[in-house]
N, C-alpha and C positions, 0 to 999 in steps of 0.2 A: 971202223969195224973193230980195231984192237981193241979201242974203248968200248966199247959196247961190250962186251966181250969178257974185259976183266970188267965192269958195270955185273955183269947177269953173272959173271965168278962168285963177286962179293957178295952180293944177295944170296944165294944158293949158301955159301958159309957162313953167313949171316943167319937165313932159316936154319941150318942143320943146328948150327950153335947154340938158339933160342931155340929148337926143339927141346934138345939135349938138357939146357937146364930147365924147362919144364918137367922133365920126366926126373930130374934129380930133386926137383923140390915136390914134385909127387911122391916119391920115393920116403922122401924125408920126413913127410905128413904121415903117411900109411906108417912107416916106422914107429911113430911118435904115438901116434893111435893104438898101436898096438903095442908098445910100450907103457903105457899113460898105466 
């Protein structure tokens, strides 16, 4: 059960993380775009 446990911890920080830099490399694009 522990395992399991930190298993579905890591994942969950795992998605937020790769959210996170999805939105920062969106960011980065739109920036650029509108910079250009």
């Amino acid at each position: 059960m522990d395992r399991m446990s930190a298993v579905n911890r890591i994942k969950s920080v795992y998605l937020l993380s790769s959210k996170h830099s999805i939105d920062n490399m969106g960011h980065k694009m739109l920036d650029a775009i509108l910079n250009y």
